[in-house]
C-alpha positions in Angstrom: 57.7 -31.6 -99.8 57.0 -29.5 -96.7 59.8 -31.4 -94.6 62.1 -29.9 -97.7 61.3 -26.9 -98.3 61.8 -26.1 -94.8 64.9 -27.6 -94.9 66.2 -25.2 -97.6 64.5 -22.5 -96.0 67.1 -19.4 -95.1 66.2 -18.1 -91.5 67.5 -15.0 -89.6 66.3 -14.7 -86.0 66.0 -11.9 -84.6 64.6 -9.4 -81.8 62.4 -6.0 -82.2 62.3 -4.1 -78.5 60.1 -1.3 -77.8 61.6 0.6 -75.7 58.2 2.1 -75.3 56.7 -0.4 -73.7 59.6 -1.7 -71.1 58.3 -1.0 -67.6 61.2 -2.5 -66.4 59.9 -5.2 -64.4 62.7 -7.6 -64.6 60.2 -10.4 -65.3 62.4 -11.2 -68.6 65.4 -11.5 -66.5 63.9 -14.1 -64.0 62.3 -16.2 -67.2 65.7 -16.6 -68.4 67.9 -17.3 -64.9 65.1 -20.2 -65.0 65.1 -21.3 -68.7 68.6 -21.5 -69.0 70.2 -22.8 -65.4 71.8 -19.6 -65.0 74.1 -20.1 -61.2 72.3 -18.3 -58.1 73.5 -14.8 -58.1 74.3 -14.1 -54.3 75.0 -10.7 -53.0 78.9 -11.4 -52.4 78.8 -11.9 -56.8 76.9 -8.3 -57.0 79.4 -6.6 -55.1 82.5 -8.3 -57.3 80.5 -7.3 -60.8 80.6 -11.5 -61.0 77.0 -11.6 -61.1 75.9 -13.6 -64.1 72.6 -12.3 -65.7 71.8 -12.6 -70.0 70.0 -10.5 -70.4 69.7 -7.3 -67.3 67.6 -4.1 -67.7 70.2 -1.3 -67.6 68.2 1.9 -66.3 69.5 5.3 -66.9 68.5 9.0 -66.2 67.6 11.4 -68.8 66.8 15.3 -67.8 67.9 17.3 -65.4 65.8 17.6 -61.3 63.1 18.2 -60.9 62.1 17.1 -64.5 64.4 14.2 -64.4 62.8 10.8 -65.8 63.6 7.2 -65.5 64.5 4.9 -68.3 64.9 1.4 -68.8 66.2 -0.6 -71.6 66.8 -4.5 -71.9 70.6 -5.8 -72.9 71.3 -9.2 -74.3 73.5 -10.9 -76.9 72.9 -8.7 -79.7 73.5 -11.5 -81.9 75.7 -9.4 -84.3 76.1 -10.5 -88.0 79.7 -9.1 -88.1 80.2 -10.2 -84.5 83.7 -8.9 -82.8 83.7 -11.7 -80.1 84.0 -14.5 -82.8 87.3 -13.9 -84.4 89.6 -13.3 -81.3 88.0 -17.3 -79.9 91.3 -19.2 -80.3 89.2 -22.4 -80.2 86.0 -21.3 -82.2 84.0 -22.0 -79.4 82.0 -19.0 -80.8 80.5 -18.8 -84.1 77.6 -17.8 -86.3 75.4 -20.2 -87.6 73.6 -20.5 -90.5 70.4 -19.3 -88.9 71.7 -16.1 -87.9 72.8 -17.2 -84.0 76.0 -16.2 -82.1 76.4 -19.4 -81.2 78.2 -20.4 -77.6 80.0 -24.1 -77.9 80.1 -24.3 -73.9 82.1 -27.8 -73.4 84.7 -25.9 -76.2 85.4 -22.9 -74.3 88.9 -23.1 -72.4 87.7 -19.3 -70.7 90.2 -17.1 -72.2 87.5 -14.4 -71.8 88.8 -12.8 -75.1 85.4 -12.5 -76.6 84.1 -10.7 -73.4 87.2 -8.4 -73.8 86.0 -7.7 -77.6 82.4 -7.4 -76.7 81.3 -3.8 -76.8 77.8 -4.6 -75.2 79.0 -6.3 -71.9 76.9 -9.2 -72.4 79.2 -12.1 -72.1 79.9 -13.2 -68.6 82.5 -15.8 -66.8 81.9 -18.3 -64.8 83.8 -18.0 -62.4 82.6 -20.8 -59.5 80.9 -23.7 -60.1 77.1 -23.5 -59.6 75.6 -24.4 -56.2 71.8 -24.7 -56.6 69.7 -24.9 -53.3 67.7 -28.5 -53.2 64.3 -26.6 -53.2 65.7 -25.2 -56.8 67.4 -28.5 -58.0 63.8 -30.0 -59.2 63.4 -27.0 -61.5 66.8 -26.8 -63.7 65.4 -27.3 -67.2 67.2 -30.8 -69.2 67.1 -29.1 -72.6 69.8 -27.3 -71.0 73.6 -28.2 -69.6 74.4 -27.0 -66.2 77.8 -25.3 -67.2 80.8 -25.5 -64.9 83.3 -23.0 -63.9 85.9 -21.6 -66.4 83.7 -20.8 -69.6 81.7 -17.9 -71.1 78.2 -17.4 -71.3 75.6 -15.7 -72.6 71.9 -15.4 -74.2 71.4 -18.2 -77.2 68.0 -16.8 -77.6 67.0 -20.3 -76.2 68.4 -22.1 -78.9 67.0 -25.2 -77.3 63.2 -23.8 -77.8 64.4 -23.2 -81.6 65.5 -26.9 -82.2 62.5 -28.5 -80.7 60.6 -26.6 -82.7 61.8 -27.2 -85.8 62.4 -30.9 -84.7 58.7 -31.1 -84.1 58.2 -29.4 -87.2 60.2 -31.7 -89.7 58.4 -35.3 -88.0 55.3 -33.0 -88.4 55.3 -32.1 -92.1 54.5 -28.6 -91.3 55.9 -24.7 -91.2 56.9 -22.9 -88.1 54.5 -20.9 -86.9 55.6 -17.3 -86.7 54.8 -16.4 -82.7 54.7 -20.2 -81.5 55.1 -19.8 -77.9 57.0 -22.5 -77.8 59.3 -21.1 -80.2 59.9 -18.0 -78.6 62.7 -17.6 -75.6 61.9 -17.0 -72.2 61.9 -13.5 -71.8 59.2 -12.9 -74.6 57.0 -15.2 -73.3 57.5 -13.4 -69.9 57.3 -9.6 -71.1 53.5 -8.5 -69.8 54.1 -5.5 -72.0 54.8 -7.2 -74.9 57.9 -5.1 -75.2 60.1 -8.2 -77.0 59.3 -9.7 -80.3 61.0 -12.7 -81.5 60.8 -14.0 -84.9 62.6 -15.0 -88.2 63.8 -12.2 -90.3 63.9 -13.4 -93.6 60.2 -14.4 -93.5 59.0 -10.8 -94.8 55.4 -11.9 -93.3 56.3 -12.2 -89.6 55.7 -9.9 -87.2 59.5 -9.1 -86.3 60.5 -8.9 -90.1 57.7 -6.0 -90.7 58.1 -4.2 -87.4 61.8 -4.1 -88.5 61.0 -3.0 -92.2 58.9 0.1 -90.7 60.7 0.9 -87.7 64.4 0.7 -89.2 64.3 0.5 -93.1 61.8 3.1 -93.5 63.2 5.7 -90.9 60.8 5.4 -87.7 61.8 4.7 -84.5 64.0 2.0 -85.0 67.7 1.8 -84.5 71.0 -0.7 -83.1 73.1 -0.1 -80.2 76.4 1.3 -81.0 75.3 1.5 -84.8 78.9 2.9 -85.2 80.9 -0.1 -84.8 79.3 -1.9 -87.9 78.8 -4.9 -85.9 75.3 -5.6 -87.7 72.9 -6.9 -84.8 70.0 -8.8 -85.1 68.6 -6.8 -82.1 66.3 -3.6 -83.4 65.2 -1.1 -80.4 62.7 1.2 -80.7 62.7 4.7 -79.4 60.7 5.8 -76.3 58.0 7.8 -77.5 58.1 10.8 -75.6 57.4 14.3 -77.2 59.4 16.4 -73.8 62.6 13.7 -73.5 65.7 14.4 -75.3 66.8 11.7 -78.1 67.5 8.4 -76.6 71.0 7.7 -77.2 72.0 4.6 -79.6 74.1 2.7 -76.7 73.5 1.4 -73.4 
């Protein structure tokens, strides 16, 4: 019975950052070059704006000197529910699942780079060599995981290989996801020492992501999407940096 209800279930994942809390460590950014066999970034890829990161902390300056502040805000897949990048795929190597995913088919992609072109939020990136690992790195590239070759997009899958196991283990188990498994949750949240990312299911109106939503968003707090404007409907929800002197953050990166 337990096996299929959760089979039925509906699920929506999605992500609540408080922009409050991001100290803009980059620790969520080295989880995730590790989780998900992202290629070395070297300084020659830096220079060329090749550099392949997905999910980067964009920083920005609000104010003007001497009262000038720092700000930081993390950018991933915003796993949009009216997503621009998945019509213009000639060979539907990207799609939206039933669970609410922007889903990457890597050994489909023939690297048009049309979705990157119809990405408003810059988080899709090309691969444009194939990847070179250093042997002391070799040991640690993670098997759940293909190491993809030149000539196709990437991007964050909100490590859709943490989600299948999970619900694998789940099903042989007989039992629910937990809401906040560890296990379930990607990299970066597990890495955040602020707790500034939360990851959960949506449509479950008793996790923690689904409420933080409800109050921050639906009710009119500090919630809000980048680029709200476009109508792409993310899954993503930021919340506002709580500062009573700073300007209003602005809805975009």
């Amino acid at each position: 019975m337990a096996e299929s209800a959760q089979a039925t279930q509906k699920r929506q994942w999605g992500m609540v950052i408080d922009l409050d809390k991001c100290i803009g460590c980059q620790a969520c950014v080295v989880a995730c070059q590790s989780e998900n066999n992202i290629p070395v970034n070297e300084e020659a890829h830096f220079n060329q704006r090749r550099a392949i990161q997905w999910i980067h902390i964009q920083r920005y300056w609000e104010g003007e000197w001497p009262h000038v502040k720092a700000r930081f805000i993390p950018v991933l897949c915003q796993h949009c529910d009216n997503a621009p990048c998945e019509p213009v795929c000639p060979v539907y190597a990207t799609y939206h699942n039933t669970e609410g995913l922007n889903v990457q088919v890597y050994n489909r992609c023939v690297g048009t780079r049309f979705c990157a072109n119809n990405c408003p939020y810059v988080v899709r990136f090309f691969n444009f060599w194939e990847p070179a690992y250093p042997n002391s790195l070799k040991n640690q590239l993670n098997p759940d995981v293909t190491v993809r070759s030149r000539g196709i997009m990437e991007k964050c899958t909100f490590c859709v290989q943490r989600i299948s196991r999970v619900r694998r283990q789940a099903k042989n188990d007989g039992t629910p996801i937990a809401d906040g498994d560890r296990a379930l949750n990607p990299a970066c949240v597990n890495a955040c020492p602020t707790d500034t990312l939360v990851f959960g299911d949506l449509e479950d109106p008793n996790s923690r992501v689904s409420k933080l939503r409800d109050k921050e968003l639906v009710e009119g707090g500090r919630g809000y999407h980048l680029y709200e404007h476009l109508g792409t409907s993310p899954n993503v929800i930021y919340l506002k940096k709580v500062d009573k002197h700073a300007v209003e953050e602005p809805a975009h990166a």
